[in-house]
C-alpha atoms as an extended CHARMM CRD file, in Angstrom:
* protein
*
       114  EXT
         1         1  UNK       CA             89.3270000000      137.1850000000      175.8920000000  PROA      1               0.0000000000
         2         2  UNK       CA             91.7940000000      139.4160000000      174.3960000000  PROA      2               0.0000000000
         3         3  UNK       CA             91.4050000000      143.4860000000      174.2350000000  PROA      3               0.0000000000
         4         4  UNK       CA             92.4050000000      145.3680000000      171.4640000000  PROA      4               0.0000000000
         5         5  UNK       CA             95.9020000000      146.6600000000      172.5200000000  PROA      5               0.0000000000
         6         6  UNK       CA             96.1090000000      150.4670000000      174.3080000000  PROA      6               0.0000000000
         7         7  UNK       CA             98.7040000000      150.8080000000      172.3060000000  PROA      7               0.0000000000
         8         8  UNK       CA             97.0330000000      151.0580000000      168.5210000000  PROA      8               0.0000000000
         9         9  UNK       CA             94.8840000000      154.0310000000      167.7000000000  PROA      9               0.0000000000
        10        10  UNK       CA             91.1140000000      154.0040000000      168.9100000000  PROA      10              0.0000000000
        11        11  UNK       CA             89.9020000000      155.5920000000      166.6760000000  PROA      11              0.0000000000
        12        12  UNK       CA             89.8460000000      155.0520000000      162.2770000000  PROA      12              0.0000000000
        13        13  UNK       CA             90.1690000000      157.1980000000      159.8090000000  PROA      13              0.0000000000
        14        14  UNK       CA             86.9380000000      158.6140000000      159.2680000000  PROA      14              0.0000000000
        15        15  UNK       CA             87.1720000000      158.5710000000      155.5300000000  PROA      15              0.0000000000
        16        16  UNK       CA             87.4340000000      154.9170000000      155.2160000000  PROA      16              0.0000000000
        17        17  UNK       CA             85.2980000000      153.4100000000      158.5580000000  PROA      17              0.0000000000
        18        18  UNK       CA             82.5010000000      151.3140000000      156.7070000000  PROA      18              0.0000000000
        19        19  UNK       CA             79.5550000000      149.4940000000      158.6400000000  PROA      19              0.0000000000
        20        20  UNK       CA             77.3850000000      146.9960000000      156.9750000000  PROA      20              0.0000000000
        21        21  UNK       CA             75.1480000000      144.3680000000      158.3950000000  PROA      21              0.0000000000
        22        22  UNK       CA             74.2190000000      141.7750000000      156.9160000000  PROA      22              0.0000000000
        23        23  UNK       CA             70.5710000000      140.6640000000      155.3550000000  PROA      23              0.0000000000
        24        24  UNK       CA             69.1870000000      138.2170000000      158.2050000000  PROA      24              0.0000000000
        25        25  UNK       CA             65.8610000000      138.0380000000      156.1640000000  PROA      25              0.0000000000
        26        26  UNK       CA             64.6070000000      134.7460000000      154.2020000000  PROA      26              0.0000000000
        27        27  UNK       CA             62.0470000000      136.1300000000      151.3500000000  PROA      27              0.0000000000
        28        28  UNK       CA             60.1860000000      133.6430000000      149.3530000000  PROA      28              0.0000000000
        29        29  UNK       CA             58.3370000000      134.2780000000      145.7520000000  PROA      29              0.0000000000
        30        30  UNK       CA             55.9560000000      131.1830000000      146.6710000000  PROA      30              0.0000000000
        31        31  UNK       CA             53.1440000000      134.0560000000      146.6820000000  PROA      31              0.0000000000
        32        32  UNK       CA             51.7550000000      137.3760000000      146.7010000000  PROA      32              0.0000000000
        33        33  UNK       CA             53.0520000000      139.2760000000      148.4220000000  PROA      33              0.0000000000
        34        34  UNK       CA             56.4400000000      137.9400000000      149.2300000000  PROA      34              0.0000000000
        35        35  UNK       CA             56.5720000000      135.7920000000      152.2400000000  PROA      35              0.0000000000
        36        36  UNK       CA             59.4090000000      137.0170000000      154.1950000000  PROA      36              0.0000000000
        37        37  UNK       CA             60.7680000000      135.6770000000      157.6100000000  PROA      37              0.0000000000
        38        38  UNK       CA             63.6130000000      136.1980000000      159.9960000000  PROA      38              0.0000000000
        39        39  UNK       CA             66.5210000000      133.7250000000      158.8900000000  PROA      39              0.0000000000
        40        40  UNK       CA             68.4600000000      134.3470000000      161.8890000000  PROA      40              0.0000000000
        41        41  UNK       CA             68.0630000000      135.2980000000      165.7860000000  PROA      41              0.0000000000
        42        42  UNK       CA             71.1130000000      137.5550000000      165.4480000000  PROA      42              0.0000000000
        43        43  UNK       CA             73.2610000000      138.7000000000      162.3700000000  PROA      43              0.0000000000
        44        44  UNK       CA             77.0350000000      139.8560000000      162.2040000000  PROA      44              0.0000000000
        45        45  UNK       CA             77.9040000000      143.2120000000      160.8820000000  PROA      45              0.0000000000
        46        46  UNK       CA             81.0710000000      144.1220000000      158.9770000000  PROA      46              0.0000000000
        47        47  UNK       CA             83.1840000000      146.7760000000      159.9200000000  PROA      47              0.0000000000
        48        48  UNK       CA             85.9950000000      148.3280000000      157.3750000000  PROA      48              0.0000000000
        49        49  UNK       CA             88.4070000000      151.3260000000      158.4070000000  PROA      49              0.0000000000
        50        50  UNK       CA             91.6340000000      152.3320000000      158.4480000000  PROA      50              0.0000000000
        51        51  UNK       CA             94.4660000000      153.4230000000      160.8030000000  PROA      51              0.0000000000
        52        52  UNK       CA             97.3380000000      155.4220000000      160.5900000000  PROA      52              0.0000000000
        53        53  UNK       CA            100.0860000000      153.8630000000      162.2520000000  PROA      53              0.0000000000
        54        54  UNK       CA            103.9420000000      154.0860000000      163.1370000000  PROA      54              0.0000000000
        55        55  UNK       CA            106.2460000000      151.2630000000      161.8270000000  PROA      55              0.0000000000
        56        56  UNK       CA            106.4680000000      150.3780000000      165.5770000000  PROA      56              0.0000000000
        57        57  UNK       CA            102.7810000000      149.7790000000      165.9840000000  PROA      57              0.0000000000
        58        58  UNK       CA            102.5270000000      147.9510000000      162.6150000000  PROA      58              0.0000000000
        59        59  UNK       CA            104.7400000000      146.0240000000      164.0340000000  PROA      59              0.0000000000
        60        60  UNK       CA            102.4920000000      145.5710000000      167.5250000000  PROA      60              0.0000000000
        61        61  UNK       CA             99.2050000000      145.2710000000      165.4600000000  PROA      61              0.0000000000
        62        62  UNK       CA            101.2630000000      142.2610000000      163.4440000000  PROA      62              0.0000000000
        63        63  UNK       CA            101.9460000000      140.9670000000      167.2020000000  PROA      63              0.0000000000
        64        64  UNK       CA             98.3750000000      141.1880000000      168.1470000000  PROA      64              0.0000000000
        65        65  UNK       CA             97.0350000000      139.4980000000      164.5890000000  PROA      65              0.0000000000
        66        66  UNK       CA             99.8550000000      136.4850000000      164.3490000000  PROA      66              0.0000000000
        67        67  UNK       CA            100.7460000000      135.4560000000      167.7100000000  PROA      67              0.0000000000
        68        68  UNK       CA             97.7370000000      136.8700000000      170.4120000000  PROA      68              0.0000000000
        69        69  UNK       CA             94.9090000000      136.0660000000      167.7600000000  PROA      69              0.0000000000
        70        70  UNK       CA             96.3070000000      133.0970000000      166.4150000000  PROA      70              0.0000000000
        71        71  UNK       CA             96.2330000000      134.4220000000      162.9030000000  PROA      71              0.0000000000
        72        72  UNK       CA             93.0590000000      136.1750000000      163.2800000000  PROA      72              0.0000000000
        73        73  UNK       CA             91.2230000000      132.9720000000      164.5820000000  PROA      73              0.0000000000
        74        74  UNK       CA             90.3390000000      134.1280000000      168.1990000000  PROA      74              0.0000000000
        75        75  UNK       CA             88.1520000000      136.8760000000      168.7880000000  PROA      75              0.0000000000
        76        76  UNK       CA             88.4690000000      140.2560000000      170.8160000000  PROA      76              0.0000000000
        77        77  UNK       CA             86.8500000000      143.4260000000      172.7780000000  PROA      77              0.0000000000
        78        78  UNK       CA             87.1150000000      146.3920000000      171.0010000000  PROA      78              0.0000000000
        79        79  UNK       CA             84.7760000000      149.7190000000      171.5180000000  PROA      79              0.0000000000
        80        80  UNK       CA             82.5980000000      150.4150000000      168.9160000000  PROA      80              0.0000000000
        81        81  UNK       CA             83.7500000000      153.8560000000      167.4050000000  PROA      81              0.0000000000
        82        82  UNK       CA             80.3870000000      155.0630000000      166.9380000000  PROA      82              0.0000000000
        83        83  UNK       CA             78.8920000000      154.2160000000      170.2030000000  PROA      83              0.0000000000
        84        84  UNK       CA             81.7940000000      153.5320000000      172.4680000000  PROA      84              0.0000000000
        85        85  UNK       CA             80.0630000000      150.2300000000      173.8700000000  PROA      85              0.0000000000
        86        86  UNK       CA             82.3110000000      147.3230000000      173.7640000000  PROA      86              0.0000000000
        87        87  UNK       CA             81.9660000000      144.7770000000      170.8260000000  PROA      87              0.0000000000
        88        88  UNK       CA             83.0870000000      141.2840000000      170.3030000000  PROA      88              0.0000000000
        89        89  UNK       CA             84.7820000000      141.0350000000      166.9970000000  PROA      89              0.0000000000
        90        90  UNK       CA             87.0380000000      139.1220000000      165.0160000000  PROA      90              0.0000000000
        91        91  UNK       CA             89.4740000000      139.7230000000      161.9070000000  PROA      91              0.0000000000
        92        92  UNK       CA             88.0700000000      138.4920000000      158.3270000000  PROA      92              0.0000000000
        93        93  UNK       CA             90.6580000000      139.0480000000      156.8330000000  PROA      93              0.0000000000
        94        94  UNK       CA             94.5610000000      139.9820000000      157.9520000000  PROA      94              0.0000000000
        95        95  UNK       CA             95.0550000000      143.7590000000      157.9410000000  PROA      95              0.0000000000
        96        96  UNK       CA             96.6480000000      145.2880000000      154.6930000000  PROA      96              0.0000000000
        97        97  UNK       CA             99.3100000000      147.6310000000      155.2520000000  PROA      97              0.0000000000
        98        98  UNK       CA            100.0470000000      150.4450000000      152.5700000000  PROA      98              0.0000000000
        99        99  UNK       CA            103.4280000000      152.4360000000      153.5220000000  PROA      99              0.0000000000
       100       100  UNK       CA            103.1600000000      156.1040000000      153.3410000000  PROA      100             0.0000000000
       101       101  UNK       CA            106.5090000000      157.7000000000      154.0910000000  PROA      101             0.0000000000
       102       102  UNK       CA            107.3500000000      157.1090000000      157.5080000000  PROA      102             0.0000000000
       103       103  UNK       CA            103.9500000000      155.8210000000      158.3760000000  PROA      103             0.0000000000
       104       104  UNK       CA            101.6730000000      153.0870000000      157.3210000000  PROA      104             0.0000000000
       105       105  UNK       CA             98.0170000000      152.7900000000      156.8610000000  PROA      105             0.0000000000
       106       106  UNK       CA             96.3800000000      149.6460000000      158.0810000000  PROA      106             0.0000000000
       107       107  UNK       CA             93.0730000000      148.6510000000      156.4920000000  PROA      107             0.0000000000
       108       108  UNK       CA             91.1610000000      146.2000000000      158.7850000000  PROA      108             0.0000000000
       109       109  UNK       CA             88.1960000000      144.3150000000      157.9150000000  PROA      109             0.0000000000
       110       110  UNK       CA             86.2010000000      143.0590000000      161.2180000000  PROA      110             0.0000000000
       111       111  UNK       CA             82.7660000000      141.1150000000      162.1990000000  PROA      111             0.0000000000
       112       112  UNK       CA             81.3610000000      142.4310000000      164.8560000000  PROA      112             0.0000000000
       113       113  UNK       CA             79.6810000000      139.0880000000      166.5180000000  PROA      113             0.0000000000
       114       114  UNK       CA             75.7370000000      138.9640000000      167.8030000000  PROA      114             0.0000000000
């Protein structure tokens, strides 16, 4: 499996990392009280941050996305900022780059897999 390249930041931007699971829980309104009931054995969660990168390591994360991920479609190890276990995870979405002088700030949207 591919690893999240030593060569990209670690670690987001801690005013933009967003974590959100998502709702593995069927409820039902055939009674009182609501019937509810786990949909799922295991649920992704959806990570959002940003990094602040050079133009050279836009240009490595672009690497990483088009040609080692195929695009996005394969998925990779990459340690949980939080926690600093590693996580399986996957693109959603290809990142968006925003220039900012010299810089650029990626925004990457990822699903951590159960």
């Amino acid at each position: 499996m591919a690893t999240w390249p030593s060569t990209l930041p670690a670690l987001p931007l801690q005013d933009n990392f967003s974590e959100q699971s998502a709702d593995g829980v069927l409820r039902s309104k055939e009674g009182d009280p609501t019937v509810e009931r786990r949909r799922y054995s295991a649920v992704p969660t959806a990570v959002t941050h940003s990094l602040r990168l050079s133009r050279a390591q836009k240009a490595y994360l672009d690497t990483f996305y088009y040609t080692d991920l195929a695009g996005g479609a394969i998925p990779f190890d990459y340690t949980d900022p939080l926690t600093g276990d590693s996580l399986s995870v996957r693109f959603l979405e290809p990142p968006d780059p925003q220039l900012l002088g010299f810089e650029v700030l990626a925004s990457l949207s990822l699903e951590v897999l159960p």
